[in-house]
C-alpha positions in Angstrom: 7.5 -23.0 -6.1 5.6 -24.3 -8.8 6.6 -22.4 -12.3 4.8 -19.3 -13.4 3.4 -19.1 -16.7 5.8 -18.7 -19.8 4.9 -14.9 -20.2 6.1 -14.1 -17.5 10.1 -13.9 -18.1 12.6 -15.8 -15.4 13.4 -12.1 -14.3 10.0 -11.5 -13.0 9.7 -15.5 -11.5 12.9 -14.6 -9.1 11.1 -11.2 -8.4 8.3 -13.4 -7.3 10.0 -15.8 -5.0 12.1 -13.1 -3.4 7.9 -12.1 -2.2 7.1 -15.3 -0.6 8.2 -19.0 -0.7 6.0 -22.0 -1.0 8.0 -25.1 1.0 6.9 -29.1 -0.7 3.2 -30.1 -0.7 1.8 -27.1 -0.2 -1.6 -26.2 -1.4 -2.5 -26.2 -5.2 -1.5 -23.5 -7.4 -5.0 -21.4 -8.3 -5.2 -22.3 -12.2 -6.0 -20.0 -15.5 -6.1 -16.6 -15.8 -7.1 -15.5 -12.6 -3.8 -16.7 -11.0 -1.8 -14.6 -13.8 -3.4 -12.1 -13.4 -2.9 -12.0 -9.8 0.3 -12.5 -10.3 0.6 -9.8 -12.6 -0.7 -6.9 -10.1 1.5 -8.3 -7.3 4.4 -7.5 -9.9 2.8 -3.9 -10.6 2.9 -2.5 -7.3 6.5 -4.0 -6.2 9.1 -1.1 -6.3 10.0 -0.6 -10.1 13.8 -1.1 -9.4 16.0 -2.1 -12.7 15.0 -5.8 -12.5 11.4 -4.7 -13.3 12.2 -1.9 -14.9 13.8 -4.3 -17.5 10.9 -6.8 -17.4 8.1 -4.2 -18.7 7.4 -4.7 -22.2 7.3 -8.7 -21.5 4.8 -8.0 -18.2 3.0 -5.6 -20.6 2.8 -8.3 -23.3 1.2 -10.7 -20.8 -1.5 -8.3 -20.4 -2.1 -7.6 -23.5 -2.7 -11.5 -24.0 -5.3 -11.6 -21.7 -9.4 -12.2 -22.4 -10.7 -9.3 -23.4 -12.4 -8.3 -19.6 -13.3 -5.2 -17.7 -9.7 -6.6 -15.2 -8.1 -6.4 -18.3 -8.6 -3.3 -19.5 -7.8 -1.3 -16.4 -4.3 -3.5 -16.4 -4.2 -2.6 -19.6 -4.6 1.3 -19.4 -1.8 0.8 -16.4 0.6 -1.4 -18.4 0.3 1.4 -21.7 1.5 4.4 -18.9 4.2 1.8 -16.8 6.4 1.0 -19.6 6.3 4.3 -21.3 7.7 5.9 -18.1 11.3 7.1 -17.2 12.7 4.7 -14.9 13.9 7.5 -12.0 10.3 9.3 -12.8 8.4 5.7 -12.2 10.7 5.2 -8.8 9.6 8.8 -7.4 6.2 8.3 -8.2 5.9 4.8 -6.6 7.7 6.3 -3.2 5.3 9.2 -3.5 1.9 7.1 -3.8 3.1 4.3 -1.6 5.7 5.1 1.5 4.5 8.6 1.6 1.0 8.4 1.5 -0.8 7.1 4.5 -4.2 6.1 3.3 -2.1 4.7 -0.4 -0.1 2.6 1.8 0.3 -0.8 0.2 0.2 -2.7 4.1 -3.4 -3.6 4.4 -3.8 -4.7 8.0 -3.1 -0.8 9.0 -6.4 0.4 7.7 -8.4 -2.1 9.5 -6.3 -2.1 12.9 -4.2 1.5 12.7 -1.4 2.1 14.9 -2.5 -0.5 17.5 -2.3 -3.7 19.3 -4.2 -5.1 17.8 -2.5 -5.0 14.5 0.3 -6.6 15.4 -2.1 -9.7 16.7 -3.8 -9.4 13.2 -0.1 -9.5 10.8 0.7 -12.5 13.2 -2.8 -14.4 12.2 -1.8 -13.8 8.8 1.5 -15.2 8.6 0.1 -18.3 10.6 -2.2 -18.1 7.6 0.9 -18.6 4.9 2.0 -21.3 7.3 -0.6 -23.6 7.7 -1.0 -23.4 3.8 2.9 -24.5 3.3 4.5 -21.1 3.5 7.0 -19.1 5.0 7.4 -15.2 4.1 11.2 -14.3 3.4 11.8 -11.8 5.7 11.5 -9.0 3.6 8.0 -7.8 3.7 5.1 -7.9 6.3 2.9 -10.5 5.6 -0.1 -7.8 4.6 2.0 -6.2 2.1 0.1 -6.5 -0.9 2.3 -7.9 -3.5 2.2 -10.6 -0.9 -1.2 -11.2 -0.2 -1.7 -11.2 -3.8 0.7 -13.4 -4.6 -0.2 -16.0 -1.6 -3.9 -15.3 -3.5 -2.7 -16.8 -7.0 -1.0 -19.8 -6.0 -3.3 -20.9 -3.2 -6.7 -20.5 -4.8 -9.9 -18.1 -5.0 -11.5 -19.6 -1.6 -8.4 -19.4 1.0 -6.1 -18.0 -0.9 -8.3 -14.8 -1.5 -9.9 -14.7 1.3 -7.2 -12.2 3.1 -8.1 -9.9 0.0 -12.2 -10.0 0.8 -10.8 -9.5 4.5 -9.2 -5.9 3.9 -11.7 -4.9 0.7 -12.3 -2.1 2.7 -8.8 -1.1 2.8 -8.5 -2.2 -0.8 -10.6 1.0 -1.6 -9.3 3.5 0.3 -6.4 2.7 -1.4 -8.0 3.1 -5.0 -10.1 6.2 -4.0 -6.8 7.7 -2.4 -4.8 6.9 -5.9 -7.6 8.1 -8.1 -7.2 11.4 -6.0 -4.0 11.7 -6.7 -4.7 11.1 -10.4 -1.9 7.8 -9.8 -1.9 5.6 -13.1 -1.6 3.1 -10.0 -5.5 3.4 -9.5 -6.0 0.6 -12.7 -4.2 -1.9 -10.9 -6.5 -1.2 -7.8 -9.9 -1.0 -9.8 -8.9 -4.2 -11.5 -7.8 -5.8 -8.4 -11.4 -4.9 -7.0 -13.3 -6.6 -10.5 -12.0 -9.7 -8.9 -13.8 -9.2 -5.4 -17.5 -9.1 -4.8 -19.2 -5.9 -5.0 -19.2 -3.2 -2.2 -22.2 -3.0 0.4 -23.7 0.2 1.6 -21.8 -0.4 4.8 -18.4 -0.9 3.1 -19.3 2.5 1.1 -19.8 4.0 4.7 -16.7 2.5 6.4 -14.7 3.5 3.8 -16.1 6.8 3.6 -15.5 7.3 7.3 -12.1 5.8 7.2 -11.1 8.4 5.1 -12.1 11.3 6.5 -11.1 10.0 10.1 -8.3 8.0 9.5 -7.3 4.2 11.6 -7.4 3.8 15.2 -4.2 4.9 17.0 -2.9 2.7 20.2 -6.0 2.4 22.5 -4.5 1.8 25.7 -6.3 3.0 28.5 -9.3 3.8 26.6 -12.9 1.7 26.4 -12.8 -0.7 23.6 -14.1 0.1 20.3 -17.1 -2.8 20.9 -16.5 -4.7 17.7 -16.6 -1.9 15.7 -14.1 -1.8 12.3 -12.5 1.7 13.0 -11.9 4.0 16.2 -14.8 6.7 16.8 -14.5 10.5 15.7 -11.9 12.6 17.5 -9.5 9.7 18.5 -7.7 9.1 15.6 -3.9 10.8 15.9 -1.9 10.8 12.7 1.0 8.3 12.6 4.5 8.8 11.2 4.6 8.2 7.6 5.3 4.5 7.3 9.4 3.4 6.0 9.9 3.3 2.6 9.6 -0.1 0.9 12.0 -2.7 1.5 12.6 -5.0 -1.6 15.8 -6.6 -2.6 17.6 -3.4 -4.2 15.9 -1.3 -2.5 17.0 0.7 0.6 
């Protein structure tokens, strides 16, 4: 993997490559601030075990050295609360908002697909994806885990490399309206994540809107297809099981 900027301690870089792995001559790595930056977020919403936990005032510092930008601010008003907070009060939150929470859940392909077939056809597309731009995922998160997509995003480039962001932008605000509910500090990372990706349409307004109060479509077996549309219709929607906790490498 090509190095990360110097801001960014060797901590945090192994944090990184335990996400995903780039074999030789992959794609180039997306330059400037834009690829920090992603990194940066992708390093926010991992589990805050001690590894990270240790590495917040140098992630904070990188913020703080970025343009002055509307992205910037919201990381900033996110960094100010992360490394302020006590490290067992900063792991229960991030369980809480993220392996508790269905519409906070940090695995995008859920919101567009639910519990369904069709998912698993859609997480497979993705990792073929990572594959046919040099890379492999470890093993230790599903390819549409966020900290993954956006760190596939900063080392492959704005035009393929984000493109599995514009994909689930839909997803992407669920998740930020479902954090700014819950009042989450996390919300910044989500509001600056979306400064990055072009602005909402009515109809993404509507979906999401509809999303939330319905929920994903649940396994549709032995019902009529949804005829191309984004999310089941009213009444089928069955809540799933709260999704596993996060698996990261000290984490269990």
């Amino acid at each position: 993997m090509s190095p990360l900027p110097a801001t960014v301690p060797a901590i945090v870089r192994t944090r990184i490559r335990a996400a995903v792995r780039r074999r030789p001559a992959s794609g180039p790595v997306a330059p400037g601030d834009r690829g920090l930056v992603l990194r940066l977020m992708s390093l926010m919403l991992q589990y805050p075990d001690a590894e990270l936990v240790t590495a917040r005032p140098a992630v904070a510092a990188a913020v703080a050295a970025l343009p002055a930008s509307p992205t910037a601010a919201e990381l900033a008003a996110f960094a100010d609360w992360f490394t302020g907070q006590d490290p067992d009060a900063l792991a229960r939150h991030y369980v809480d908002m993220f392996d508790l929470r269905r519409k906070s859940s940090l695995y995008l392909t859920y919101y567009l697909h639910g519990d369904t077939r069709r998912r698993g056809m859609a997480l497979l597309t993705l990792a073929q994806r990572y594959r046919a731009a040099g890379w492999d995922t470890d093993g230790g998160e599903l390819p549409d885990h966020l900290p993954v997509v956006l760190e596939f995003a900063a080392l492959t480039g704005p035009g393929a490399g984000e493109a599995p962001l514009r994909q689930h932008r839909r997803g992407l605000q669920l998740i930020h309206r479902a954090l700014s509910d819950a009042e989450s500090p996390y919300r910044h990372v989500l509001a600056a994540l979306l400064t990055l990706l072009p602005p909402p349409t009515e109809a993404d307004d509507k979906a999401v809107a509809e999303l939330a109060a319905q929920g994903p479509p649940n396994e549709d077996v032995g019902l009529d297809p949804y005829a191309g549309e984004l999310f089941a219709p009213p009444g089928t929607f069955v809540p799933p099981a709260p999704a596993p906790p996060t698996t990261v490498e000290g984490h269990r």
